[in-house]
C-alpha positions in Angstrom: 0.0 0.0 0.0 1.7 3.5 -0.8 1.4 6.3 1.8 2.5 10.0 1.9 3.6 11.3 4.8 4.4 15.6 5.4 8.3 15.7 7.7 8.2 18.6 9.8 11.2 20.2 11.6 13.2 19.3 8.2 14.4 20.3 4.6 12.3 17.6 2.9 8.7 18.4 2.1 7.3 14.8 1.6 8.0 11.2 1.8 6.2 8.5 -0.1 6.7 5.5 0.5 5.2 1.7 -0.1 4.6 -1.0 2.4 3.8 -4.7 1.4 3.5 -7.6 4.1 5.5 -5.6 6.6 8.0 -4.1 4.2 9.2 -0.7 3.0 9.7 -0.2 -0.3 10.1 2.8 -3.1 10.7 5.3 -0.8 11.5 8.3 -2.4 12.0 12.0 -0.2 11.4 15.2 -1.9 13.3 18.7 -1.1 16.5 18.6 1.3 19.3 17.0 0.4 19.2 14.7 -2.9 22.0 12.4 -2.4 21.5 11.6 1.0 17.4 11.3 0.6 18.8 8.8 -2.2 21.3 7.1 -0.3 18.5 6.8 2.8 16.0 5.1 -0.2 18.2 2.3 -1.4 19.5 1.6 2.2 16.0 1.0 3.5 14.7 -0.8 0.1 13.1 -4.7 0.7 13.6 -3.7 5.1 11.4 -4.7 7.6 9.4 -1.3 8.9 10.2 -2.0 12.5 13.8 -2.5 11.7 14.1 0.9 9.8 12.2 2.8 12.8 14.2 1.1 15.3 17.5 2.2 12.7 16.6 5.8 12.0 14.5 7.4 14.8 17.3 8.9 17.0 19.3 10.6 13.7 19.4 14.0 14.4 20.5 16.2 11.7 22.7 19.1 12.7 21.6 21.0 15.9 17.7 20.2 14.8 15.9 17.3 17.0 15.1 15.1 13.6 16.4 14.6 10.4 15.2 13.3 7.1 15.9 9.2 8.2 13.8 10.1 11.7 11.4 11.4 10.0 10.6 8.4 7.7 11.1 6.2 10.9 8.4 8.6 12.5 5.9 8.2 9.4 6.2 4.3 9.9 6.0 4.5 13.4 2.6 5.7 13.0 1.4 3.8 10.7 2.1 0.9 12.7 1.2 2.3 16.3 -2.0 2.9 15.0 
């Protein structure tokens, strides 16, 4: 199923994202960095979701509390609390 999800506190604007049978797939960030919003897709590609939150939530980018990775790990986190 794909889902869209709206980072706050960071560069990106949105994150899409699919999730079949418990894992991530075509994850593609748009705005803030290219290369690493690239690099962070093909790391997490064919992942479990919980492995990816547990992976990425801490990152912080710079002096802010999140980055681009935490806020992917957020959007999954949700999903999945829910």
């Amino acid at each position: 199923m794909k889902y869209e999800y709206t980072p706050r506190g960071v560069c990106a604007q949105k994150i899409e994202f699919d999730i079949n049978d418990g894992i991530l797939h075509d994850v593609k960030i748009f705005g803030g960095c290219q290369g690493n919003g690239a690099g962070i897709a093909r790391l997490v590609e064919g992942m479990k979701t919980d492995d990816v939150i547990q992976r990425l939530e801490s990152i912080r980018c710079g002096a802010r509390a999140t980055s681009c990775p935490a806020q992917l790990a957020a959007a999954l986190k949700q999903l999945t609390d829910s």
